[in-house]
PyMOL commands that place a pseudoatom at each C-alpha (Angstrom):
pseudoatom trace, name=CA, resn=UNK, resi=1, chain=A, elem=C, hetatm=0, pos=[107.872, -21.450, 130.628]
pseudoatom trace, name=CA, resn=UNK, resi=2, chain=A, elem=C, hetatm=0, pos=[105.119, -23.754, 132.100]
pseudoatom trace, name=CA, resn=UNK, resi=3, chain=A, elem=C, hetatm=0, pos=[102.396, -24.843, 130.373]
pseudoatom trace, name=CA, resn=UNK, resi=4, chain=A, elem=C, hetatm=0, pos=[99.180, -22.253, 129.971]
pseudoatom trace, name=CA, resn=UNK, resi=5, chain=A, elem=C, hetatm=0, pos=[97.396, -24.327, 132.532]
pseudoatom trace, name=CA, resn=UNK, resi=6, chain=A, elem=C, hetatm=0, pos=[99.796, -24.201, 134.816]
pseudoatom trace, name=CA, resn=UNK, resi=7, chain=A, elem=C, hetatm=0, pos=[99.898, -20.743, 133.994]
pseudoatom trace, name=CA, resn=UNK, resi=8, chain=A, elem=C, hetatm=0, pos=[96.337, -19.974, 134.878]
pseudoatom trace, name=CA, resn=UNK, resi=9, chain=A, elem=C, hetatm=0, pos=[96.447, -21.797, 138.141]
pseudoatom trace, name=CA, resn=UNK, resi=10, chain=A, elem=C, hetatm=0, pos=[99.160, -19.944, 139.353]
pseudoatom trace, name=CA, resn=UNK, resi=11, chain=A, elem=C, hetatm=0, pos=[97.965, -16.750, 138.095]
pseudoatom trace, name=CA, resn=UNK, resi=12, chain=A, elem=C, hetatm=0, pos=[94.191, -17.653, 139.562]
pseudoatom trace, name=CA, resn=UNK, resi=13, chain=A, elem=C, hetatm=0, pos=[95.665, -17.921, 143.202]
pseudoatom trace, name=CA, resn=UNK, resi=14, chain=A, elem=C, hetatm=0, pos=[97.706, -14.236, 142.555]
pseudoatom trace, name=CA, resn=UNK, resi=15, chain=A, elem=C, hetatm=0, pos=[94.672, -12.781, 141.578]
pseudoatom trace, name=CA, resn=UNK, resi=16, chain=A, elem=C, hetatm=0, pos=[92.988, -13.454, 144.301]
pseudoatom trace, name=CA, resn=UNK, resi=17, chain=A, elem=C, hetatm=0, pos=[95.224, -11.730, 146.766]
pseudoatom trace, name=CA, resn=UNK, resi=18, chain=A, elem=C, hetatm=0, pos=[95.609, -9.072, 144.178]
pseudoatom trace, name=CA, resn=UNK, resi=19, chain=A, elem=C, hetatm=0, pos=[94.344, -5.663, 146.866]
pseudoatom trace, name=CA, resn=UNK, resi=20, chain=A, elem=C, hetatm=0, pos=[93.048, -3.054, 145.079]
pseudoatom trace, name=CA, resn=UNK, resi=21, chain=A, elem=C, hetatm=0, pos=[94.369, 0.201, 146.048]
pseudoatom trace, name=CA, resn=UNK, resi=22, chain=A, elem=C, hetatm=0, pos=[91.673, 3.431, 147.075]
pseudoatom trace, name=CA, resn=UNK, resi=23, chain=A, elem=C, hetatm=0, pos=[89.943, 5.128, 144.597]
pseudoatom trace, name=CA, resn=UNK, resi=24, chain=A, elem=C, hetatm=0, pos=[86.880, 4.954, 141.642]
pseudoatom trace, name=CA, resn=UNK, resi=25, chain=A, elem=C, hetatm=0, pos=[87.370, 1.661, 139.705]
pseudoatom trace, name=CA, resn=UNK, resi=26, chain=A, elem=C, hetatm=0, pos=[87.495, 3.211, 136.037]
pseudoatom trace, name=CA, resn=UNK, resi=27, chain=A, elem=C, hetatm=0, pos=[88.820, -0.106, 134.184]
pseudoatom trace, name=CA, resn=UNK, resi=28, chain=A, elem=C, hetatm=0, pos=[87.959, -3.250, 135.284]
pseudoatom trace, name=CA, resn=UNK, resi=29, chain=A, elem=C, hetatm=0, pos=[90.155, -6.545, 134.348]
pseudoatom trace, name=CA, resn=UNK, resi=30, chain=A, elem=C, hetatm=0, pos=[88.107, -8.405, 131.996]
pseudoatom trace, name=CA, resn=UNK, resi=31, chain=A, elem=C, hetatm=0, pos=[86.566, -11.580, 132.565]
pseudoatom trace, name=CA, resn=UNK, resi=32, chain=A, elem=C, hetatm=0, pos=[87.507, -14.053, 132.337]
pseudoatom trace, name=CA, resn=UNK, resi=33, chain=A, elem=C, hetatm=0, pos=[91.174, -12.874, 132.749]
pseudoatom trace, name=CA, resn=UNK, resi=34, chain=A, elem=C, hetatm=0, pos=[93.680, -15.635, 130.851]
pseudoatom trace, name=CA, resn=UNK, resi=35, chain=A, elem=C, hetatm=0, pos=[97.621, -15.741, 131.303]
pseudoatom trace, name=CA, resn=UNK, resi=36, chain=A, elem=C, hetatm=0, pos=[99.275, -14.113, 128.083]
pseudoatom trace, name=CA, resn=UNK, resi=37, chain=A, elem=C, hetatm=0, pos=[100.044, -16.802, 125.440]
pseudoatom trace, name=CA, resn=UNK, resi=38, chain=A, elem=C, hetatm=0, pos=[100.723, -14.578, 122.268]
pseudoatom trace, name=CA, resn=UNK, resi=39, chain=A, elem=C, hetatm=0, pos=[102.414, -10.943, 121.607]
pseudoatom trace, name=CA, resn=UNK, resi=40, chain=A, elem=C, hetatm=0, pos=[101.927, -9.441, 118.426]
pseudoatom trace, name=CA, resn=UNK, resi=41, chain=A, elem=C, hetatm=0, pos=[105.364, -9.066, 116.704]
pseudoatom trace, name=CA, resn=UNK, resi=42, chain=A, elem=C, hetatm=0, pos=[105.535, -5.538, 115.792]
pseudoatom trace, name=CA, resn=UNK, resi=43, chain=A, elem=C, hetatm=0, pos=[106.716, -4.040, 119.090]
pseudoatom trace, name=CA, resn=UNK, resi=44, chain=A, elem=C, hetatm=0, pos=[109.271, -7.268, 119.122]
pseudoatom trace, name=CA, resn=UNK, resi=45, chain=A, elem=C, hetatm=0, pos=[110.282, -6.566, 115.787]
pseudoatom trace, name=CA, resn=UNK, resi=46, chain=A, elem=C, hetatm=0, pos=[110.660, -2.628, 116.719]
pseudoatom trace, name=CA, resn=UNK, resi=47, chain=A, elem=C, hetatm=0, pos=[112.560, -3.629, 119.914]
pseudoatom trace, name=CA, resn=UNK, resi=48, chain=A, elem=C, hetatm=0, pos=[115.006, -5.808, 117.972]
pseudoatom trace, name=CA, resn=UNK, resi=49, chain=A, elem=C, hetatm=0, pos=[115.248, -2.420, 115.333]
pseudoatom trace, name=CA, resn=UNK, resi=50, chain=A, elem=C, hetatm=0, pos=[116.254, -0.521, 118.583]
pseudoatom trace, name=CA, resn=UNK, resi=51, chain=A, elem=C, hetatm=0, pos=[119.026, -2.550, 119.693]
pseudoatom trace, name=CA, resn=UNK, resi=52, chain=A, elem=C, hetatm=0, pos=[120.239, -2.122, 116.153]
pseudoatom trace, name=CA, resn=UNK, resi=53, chain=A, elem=C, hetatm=0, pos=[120.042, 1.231, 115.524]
pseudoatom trace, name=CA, resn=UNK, resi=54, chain=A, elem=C, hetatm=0, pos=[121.478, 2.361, 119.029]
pseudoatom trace, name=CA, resn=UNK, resi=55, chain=A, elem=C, hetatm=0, pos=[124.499, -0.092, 118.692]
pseudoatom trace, name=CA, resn=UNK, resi=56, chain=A, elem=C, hetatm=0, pos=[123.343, -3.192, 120.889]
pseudoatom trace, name=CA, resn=UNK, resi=57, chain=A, elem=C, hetatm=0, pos=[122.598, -5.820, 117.926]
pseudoatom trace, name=CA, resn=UNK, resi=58, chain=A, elem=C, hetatm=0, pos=[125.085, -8.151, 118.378]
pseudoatom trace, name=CA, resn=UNK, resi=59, chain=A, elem=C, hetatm=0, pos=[125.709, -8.051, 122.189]
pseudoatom trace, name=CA, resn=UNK, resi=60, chain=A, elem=C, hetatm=0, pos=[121.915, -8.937, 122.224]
pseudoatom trace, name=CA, resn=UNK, resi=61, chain=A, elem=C, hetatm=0, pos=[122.043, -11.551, 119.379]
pseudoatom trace, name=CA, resn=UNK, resi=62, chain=A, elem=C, hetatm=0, pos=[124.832, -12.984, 121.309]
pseudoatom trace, name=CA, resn=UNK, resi=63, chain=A, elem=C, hetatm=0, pos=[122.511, -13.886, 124.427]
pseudoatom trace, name=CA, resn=UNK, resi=64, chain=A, elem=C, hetatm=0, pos=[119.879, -15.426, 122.135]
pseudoatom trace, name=CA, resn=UNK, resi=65, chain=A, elem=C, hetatm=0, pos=[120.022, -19.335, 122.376]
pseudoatom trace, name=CA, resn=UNK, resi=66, chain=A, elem=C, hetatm=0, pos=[120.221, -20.754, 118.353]
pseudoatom trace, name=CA, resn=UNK, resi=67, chain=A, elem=C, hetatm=0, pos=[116.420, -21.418, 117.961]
pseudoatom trace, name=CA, resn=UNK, resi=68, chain=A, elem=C, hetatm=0, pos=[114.933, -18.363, 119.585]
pseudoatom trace, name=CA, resn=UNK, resi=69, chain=A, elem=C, hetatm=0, pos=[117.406, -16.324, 117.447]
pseudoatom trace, name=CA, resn=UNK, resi=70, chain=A, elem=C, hetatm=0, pos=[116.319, -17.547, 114.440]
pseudoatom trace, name=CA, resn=UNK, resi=71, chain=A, elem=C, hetatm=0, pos=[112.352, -17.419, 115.207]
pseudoatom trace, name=CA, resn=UNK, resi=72, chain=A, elem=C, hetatm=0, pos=[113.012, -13.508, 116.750]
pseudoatom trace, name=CA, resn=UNK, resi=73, chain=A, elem=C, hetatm=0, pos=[114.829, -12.853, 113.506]
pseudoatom trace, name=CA, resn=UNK, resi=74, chain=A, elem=C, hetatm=0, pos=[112.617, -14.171, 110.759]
pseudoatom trace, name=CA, resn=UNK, resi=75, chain=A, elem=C, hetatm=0, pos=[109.502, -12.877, 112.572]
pseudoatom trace, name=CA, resn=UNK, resi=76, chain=A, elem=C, hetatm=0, pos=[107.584, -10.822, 110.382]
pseudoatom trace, name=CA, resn=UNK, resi=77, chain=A, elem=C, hetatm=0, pos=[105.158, -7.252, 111.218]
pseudoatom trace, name=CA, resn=UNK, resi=78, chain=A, elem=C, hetatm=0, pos=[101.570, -8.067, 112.209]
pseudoatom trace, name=CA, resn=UNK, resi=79, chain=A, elem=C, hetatm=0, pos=[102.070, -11.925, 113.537]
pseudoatom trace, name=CA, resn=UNK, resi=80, chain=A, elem=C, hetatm=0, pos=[101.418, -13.300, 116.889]
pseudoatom trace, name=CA, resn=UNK, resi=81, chain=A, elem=C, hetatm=0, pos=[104.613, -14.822, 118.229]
pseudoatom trace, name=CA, resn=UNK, resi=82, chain=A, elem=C, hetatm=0, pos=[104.426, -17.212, 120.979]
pseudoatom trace, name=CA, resn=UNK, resi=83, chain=A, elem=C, hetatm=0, pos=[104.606, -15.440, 124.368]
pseudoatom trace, name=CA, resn=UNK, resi=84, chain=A, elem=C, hetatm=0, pos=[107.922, -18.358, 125.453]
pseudoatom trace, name=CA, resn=UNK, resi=85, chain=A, elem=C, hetatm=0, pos=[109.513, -16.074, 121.921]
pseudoatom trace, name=CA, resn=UNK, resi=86, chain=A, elem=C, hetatm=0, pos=[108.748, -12.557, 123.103]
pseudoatom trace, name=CA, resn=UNK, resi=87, chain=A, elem=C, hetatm=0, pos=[109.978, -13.687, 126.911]
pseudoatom trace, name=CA, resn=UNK, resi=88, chain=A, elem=C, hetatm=0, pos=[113.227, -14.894, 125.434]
pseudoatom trace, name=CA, resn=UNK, resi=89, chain=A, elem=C, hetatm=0, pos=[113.707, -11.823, 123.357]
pseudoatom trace, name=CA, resn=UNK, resi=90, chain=A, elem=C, hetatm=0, pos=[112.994, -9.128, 126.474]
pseudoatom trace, name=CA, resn=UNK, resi=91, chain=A, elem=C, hetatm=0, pos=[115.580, -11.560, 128.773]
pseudoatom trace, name=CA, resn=UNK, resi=92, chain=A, elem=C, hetatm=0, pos=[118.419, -11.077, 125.996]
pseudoatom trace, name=CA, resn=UNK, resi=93, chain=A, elem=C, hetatm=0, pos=[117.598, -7.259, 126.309]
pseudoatom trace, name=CA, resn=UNK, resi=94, chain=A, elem=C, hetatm=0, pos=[118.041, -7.877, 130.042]
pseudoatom trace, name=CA, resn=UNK, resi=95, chain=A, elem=C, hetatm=0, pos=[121.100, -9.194, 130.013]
pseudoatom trace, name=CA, resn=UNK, resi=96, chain=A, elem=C, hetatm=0, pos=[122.784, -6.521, 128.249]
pseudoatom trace, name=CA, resn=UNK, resi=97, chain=A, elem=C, hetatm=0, pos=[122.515, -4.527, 131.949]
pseudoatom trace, name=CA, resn=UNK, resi=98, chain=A, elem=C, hetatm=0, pos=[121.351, -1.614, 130.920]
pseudoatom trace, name=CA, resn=UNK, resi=99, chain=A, elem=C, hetatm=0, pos=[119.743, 1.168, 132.416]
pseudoatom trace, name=CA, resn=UNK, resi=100, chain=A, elem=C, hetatm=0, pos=[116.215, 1.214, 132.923]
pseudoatom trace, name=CA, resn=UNK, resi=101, chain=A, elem=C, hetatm=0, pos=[115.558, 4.560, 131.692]
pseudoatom trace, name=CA, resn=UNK, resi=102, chain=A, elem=C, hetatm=0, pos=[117.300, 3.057, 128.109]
pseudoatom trace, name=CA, resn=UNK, resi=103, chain=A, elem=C, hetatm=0, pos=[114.268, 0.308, 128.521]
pseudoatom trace, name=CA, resn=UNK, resi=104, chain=A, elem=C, hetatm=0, pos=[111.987, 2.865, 128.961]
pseudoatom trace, name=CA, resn=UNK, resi=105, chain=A, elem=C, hetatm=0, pos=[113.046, 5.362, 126.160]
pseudoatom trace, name=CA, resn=UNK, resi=106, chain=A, elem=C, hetatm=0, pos=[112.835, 2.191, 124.201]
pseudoatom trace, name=CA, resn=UNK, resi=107, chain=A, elem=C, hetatm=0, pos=[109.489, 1.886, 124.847]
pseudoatom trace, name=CA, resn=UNK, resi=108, chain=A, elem=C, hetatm=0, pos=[108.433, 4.896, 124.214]
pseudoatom trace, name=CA, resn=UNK, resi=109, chain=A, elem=C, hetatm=0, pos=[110.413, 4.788, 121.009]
pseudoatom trace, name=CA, resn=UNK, resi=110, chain=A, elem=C, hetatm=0, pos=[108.159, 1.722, 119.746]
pseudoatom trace, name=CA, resn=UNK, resi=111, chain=A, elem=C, hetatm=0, pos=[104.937, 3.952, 121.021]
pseudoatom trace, name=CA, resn=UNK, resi=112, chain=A, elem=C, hetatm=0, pos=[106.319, 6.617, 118.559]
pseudoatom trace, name=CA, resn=UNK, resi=113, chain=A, elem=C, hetatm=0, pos=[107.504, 4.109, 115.476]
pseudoatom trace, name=CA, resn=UNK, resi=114, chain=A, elem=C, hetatm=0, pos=[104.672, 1.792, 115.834]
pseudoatom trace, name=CA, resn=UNK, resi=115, chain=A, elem=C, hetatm=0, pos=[102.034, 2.804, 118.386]
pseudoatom trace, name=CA, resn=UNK, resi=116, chain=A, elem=C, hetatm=0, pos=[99.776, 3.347, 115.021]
pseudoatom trace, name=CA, resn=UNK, resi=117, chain=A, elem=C, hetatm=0, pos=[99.410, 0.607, 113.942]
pseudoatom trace, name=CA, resn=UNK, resi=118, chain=A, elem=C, hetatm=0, pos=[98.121, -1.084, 117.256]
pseudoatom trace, name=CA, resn=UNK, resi=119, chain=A, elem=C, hetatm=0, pos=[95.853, 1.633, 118.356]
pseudoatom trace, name=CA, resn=UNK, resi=120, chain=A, elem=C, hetatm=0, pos=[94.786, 3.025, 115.440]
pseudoatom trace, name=CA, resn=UNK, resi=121, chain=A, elem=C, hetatm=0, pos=[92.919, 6.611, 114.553]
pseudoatom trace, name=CA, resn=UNK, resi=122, chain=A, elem=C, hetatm=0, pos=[91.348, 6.837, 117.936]
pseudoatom trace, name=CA, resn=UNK, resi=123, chain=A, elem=C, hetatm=0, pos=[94.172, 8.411, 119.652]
pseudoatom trace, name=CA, resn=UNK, resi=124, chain=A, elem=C, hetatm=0, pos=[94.909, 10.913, 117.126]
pseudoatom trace, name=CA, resn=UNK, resi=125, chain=A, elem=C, hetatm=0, pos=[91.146, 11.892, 117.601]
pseudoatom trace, name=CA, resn=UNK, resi=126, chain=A, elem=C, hetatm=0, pos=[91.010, 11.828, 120.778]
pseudoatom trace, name=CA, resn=UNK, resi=127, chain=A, elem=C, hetatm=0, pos=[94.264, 14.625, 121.253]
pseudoatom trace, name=CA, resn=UNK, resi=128, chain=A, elem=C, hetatm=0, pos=[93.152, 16.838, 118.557]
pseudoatom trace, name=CA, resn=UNK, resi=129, chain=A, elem=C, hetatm=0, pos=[90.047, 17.123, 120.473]
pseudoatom trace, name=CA, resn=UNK, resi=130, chain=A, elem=C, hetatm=0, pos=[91.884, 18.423, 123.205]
pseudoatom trace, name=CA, resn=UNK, resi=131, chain=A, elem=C, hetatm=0, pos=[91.268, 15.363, 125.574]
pseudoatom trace, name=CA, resn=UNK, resi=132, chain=A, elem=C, hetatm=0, pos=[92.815, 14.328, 128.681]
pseudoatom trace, name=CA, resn=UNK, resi=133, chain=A, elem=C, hetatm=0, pos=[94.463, 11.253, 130.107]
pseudoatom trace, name=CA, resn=UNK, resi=134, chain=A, elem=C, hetatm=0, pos=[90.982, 9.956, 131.445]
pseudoatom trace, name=CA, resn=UNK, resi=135, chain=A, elem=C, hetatm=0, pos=[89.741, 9.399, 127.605]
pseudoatom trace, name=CA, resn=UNK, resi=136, chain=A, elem=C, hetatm=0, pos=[92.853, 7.072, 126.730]
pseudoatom trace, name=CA, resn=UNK, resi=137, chain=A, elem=C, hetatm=0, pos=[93.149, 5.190, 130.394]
pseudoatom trace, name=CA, resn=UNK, resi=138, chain=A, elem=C, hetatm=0, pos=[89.761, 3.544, 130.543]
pseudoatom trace, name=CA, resn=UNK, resi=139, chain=A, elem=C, hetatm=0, pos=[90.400, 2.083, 126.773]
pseudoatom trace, name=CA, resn=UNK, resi=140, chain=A, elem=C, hetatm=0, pos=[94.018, 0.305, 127.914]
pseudoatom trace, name=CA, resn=UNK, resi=141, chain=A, elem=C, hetatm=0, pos=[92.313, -3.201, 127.887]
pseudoatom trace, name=CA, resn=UNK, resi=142, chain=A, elem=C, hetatm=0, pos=[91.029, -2.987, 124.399]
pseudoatom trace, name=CA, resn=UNK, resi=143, chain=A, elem=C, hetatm=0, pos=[94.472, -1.005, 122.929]
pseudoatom trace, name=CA, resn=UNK, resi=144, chain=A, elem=C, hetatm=0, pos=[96.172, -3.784, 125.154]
pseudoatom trace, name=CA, resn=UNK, resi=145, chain=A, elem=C, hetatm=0, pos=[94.572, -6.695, 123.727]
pseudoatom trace, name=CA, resn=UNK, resi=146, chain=A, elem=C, hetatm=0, pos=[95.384, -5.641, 119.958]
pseudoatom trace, name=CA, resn=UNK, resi=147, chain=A, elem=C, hetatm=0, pos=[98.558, -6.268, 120.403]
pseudoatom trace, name=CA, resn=UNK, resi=148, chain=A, elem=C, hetatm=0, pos=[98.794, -9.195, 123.251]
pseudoatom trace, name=CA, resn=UNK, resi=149, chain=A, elem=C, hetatm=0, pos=[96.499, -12.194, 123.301]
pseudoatom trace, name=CA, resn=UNK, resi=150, chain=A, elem=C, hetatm=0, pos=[96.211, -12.412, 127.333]
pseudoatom trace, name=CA, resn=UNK, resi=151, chain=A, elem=C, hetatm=0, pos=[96.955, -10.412, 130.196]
pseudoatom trace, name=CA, resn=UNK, resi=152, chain=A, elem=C, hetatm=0, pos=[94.333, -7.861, 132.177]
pseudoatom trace, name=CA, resn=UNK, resi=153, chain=A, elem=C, hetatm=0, pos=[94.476, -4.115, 132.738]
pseudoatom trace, name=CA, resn=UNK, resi=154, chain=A, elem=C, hetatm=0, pos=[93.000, -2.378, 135.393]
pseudoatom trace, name=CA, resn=UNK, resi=155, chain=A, elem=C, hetatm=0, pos=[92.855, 1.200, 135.948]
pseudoatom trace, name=CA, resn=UNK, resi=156, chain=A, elem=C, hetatm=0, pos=[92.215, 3.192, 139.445]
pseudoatom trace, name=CA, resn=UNK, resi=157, chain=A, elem=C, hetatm=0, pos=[91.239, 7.255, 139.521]
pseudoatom trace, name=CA, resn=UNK, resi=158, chain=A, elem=C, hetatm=0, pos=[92.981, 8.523, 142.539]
pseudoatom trace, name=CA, resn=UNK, resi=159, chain=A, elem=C, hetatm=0, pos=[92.712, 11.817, 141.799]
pseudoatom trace, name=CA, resn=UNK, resi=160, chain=A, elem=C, hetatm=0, pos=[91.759, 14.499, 139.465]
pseudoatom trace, name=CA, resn=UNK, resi=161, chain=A, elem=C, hetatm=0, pos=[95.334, 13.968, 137.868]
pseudoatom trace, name=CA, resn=UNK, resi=162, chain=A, elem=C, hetatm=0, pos=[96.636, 11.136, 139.635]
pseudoatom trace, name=CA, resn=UNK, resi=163, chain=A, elem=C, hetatm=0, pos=[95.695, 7.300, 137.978]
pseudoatom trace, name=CA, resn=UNK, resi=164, chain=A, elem=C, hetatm=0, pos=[97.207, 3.987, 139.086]
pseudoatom trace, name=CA, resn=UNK, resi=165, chain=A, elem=C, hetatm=0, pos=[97.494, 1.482, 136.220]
pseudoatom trace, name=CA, resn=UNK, resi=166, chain=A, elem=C, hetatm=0, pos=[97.463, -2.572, 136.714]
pseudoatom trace, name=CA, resn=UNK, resi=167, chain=A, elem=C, hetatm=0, pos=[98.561, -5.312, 134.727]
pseudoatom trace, name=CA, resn=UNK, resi=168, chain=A, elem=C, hetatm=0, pos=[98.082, -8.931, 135.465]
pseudoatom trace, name=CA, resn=UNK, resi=169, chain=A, elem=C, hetatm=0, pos=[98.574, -12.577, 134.097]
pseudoatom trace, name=CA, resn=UNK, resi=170, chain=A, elem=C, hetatm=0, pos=[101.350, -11.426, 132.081]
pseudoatom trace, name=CA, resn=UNK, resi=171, chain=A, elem=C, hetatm=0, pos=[104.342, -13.362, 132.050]
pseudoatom trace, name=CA, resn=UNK, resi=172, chain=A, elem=C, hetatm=0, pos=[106.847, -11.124, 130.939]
pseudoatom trace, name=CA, resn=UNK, resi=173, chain=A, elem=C, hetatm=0, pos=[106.632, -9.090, 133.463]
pseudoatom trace, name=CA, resn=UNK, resi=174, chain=A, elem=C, hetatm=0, pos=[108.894, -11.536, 135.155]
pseudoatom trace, name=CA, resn=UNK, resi=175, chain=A, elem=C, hetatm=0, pos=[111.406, -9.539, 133.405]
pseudoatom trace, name=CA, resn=UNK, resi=176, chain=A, elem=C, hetatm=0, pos=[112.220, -6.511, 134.268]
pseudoatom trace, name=CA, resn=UNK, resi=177, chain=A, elem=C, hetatm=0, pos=[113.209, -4.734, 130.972]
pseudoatom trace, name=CA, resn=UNK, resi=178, chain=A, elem=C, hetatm=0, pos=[110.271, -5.393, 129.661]
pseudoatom trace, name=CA, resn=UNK, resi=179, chain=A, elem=C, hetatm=0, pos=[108.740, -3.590, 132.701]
pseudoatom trace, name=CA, resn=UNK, resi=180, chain=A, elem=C, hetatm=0, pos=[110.881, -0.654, 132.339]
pseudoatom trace, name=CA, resn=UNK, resi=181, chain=A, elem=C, hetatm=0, pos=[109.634, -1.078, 128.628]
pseudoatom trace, name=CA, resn=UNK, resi=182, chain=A, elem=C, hetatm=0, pos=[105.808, -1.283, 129.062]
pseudoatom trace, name=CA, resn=UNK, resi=183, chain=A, elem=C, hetatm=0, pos=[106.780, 1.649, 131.503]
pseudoatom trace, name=CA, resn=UNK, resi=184, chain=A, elem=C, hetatm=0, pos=[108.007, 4.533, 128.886]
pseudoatom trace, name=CA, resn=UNK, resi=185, chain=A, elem=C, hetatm=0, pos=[105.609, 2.911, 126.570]
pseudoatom trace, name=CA, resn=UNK, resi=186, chain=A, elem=C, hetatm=0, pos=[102.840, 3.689, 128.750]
pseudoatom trace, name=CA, resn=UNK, resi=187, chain=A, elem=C, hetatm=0, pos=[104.249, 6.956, 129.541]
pseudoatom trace, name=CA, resn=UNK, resi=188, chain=A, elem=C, hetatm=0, pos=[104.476, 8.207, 125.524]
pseudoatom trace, name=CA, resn=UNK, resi=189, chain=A, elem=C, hetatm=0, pos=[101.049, 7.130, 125.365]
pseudoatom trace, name=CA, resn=UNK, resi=190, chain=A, elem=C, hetatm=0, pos=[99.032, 8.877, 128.584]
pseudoatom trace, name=CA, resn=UNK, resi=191, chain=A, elem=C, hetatm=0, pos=[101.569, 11.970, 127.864]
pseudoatom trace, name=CA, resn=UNK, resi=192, chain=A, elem=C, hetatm=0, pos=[99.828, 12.872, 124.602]
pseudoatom trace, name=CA, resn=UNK, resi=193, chain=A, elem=C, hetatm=0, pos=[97.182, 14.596, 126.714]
pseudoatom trace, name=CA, resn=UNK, resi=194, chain=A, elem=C, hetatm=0, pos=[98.901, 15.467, 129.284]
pseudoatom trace, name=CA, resn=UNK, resi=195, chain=A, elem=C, hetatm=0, pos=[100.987, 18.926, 129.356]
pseudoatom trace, name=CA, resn=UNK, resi=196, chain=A, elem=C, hetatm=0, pos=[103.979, 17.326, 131.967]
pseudoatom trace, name=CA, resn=UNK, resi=197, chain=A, elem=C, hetatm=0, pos=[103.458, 13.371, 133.220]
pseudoatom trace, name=CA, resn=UNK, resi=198, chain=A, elem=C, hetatm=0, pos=[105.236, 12.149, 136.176]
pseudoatom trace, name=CA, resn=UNK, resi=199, chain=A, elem=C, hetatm=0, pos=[104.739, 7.928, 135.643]
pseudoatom trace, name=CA, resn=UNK, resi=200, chain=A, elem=C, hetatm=0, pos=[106.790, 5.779, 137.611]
pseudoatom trace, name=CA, resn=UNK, resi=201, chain=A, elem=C, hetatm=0, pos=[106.400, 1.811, 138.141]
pseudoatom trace, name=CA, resn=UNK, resi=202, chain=A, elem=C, hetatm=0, pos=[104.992, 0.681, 141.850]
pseudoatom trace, name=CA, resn=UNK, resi=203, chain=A, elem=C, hetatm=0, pos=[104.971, -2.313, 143.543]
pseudoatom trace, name=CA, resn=UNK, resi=204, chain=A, elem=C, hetatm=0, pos=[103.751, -5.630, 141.802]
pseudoatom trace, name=CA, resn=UNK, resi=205, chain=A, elem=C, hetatm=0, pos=[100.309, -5.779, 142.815]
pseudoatom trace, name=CA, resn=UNK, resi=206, chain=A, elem=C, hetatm=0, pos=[99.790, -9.857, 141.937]
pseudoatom trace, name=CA, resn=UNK, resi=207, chain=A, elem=C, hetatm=0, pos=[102.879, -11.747, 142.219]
pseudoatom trace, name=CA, resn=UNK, resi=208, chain=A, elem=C, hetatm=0, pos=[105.768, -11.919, 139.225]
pseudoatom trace, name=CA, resn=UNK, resi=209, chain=A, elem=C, hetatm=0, pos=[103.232, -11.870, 136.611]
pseudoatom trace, name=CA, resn=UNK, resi=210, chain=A, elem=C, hetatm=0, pos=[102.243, -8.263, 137.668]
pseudoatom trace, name=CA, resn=UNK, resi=211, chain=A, elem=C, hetatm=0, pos=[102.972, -5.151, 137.143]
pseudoatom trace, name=CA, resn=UNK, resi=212, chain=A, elem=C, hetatm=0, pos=[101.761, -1.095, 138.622]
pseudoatom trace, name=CA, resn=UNK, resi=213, chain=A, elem=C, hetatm=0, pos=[102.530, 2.242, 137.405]
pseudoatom trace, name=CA, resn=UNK, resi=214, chain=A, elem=C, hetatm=0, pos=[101.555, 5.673, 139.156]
pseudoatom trace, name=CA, resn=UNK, resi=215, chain=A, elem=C, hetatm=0, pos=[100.774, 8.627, 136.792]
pseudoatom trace, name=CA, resn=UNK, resi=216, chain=A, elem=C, hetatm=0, pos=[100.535, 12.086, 137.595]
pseudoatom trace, name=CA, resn=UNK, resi=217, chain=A, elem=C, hetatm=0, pos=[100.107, 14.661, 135.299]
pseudoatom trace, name=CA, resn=UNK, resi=218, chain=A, elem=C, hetatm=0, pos=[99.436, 18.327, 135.277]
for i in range(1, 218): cmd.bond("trace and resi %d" % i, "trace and resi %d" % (i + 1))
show_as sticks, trace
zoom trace
């Protein structure tokens, strides 16, 4: 991967062709916004669980080069692992080919095993006081940045029921498991207050280092 500065230069010029699409601006990307650099290593370390427990270990241990393989597999819960670690660990998932709605199921999978521990008690509140998907959206950026050092969330109201979600400066969205990923991830998460949620992933608003979901509920 190129170096951070590099990163930010070519992530400054994306962002500023990045269109917005129409509707109320209810999450703004922070500022300043700064390419990713670290991921925390509990949803690696529950991805790696997941190709283990569903019978993919050692087809995905076989597409780790010798160093990465042994960082990925001595990483320990609640570390920051380099974001060149996390990208080499979503490309071996890649390369196994397989569908994208295994990705996402993954995802949501990590939401379920280890969404606590990133977001905390304030989800739990929120549901059990009956809340909808427009308490959790507008607090993406700050669940987001527990858990990844970098990256910028934006979050468009397009309807009563109908939000488009935007994530920038993030390299490992290069990748497109980890897309599908952040995808079901996303969806477990907005689905706890939502009766039936429709999310699907749109076009890359920014260049590589993007990535857009739709989400409808009802």
């Amino acid at each position: 991967m190129a170096s951070r500065g590099a990163d930010q230069a070519r992530i400054s010029r994306a962002v500023a062709l990045y269109v917005p699409p129409r509707g109320e601006l209810v999450l703004a990307f922070p500022e300043p916004i700064i390419p990713l650099g670290k991921v925390r290593s509990t949803f690696v370390i529950g991805s790696i669980d997941t190709m283990r427990a569903t019978g993919h270990y050692d087809s995905y241990v076989a597409q780790l080069a010798p160093a990465d393989r042994d960082t990925l597999l001595a990483a320990v819960p609640a570390t920051w692992l380099p974001v060149a670690i996390a990208a080499a660990h979503y490309r071996a998932c890649d390369a196994l080919g397989l569908p994208s709605s295994d990705a996402a199921s993954r995802g949501r999978a990590a939401l379920e095993r280890l969404g606590g521990l990133v977001y905390g008690t304030a989800v739990q509140m929120a549901k059990q006081a009956g809340a909808t998907p427009w308490i959790v959206l507008p607090a993406l950026q700050r669940f987001w940045s527990r858990a990844y050092d970098g990256g910028g969330i934006a979050v468009y109201k397009l309807g009563p029921k109908d939000a488009r979600i935007d994530l920038v400066a993030c390299a490992l969205c290069q990748v497109p498991y980890y897309r599908h990923a952040l995808r079901g991830l996303l969806e477990g998460l907005t689905s706890l207050f939502a009766g039936k949620l429709y999310l699907r992933e749109a076009r890359q608003p920014a260049g590589p280092d993007s990535a857009s979901y739709r989400a409808q509920w009802a």
